[in-house]
N, C-alpha and C positions, 0 to 999 in steps of 0.2 A: 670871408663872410659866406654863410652856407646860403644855400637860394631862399631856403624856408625865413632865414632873417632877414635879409635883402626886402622882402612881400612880408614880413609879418607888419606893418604902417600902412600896407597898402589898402585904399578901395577901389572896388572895381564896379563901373558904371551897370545897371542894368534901367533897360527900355523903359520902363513904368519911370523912372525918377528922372530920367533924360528927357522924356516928354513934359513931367508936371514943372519942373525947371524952365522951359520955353514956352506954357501955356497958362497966363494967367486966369484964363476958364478950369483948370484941374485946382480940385478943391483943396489938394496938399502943395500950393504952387509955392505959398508963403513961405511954408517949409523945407521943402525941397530946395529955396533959394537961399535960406538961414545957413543950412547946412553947405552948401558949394559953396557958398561966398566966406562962410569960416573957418573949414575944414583946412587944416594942415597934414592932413592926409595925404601920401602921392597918390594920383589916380590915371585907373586902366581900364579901358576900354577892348572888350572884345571886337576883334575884325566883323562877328556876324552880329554884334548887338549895332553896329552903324547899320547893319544890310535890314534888321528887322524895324529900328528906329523909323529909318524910310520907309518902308514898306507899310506901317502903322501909320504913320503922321500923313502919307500918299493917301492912303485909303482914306483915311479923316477927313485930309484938310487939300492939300493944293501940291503939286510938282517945288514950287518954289517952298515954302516950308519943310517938306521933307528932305529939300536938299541942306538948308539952315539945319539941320539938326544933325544927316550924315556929315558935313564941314565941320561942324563944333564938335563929334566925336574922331575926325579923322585930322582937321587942323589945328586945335585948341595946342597951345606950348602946355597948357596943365594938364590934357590926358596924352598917356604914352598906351600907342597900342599894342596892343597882343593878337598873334597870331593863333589858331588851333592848330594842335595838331593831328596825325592819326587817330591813334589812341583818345583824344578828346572825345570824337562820337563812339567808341567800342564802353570808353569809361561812365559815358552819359548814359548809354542803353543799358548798362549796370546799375546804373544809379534809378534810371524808371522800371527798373523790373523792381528792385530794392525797394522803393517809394511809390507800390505801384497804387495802394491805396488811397494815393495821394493827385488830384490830381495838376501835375510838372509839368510844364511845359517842354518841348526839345531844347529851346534855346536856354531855359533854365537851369537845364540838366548840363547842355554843354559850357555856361556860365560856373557850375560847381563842379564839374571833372577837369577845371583849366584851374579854378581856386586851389582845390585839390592838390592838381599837381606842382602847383606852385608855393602853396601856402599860403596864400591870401584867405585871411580870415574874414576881412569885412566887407560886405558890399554896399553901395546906397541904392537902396531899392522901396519901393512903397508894397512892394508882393511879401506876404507872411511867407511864399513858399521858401525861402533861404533860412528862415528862423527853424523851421521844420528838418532843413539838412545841416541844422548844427553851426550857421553861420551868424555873425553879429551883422547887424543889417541897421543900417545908418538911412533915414533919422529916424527909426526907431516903429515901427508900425503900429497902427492905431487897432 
């Protein structure tokens, strides 16, 4: 099995839908929980989308919920995570010079130079910015 089919099922978690998933104050929370809870999708989880999870939900909210949120992307049995690698930031800075009209986030960019290299087509995200780089974005943005 080539790696591109191995990842073509896959989605990959991004911070905007990680959070509305544990916040039923986030106005797509219903949603965002329709979707985890039915998804037969494998799911993955970037190393640095735990580091920004926390780093967002800290700022927001409290030490102890942002740690509930890095545990659910670093402990959950249903996401398996991903490491970056090199090439992950050389391919992101490609990708915001590329996009640069646009404005990407860094962790966005290193979220689609890891899809990329892997082939992970889908991600669940509530940010239009993945629709923009060619990505099917799960549940679907409003």
């Amino acid at each position: 099995m080539s790696v591109s089919t191995a990842y073509e099922l896959a989605v990959l978690l991004d911070t905007s839908a990680v959070i509305a998933l544990h916040d039923p104050a986030e106005p797509r929370h219903a949603e965002a929980r329709r979707f985890f809870v039915s998804s037969d999708h494998l799911l993955y989880c970037l190393d640095v989308t735990s580091h920004e999870c926390f780093t967002r939900v800290r700022y927001a909210s409290s030490y102890t919920k942002a740690r509930e949120h890095f545990d659910f992307l670093r402990e959950n049995t249903r996401v398996k995570l991903l490491r970056l690698e090199a090439s992950d930031e050389t391919n992101a800075l490609r990708l915001l010079e590329k996009y640069a009209e646009h404005a990407l986030s860094f962790h966005d960019a290193l979220c689609a130079a890891v899809m990329l290299r892997l082939g992970i087509p889908n991600i669940f995200s509530l940010d239009d910015d993945f629709s923009i780089l060619g990505f099917v974005v799960y549940p679907y943005p409003t």
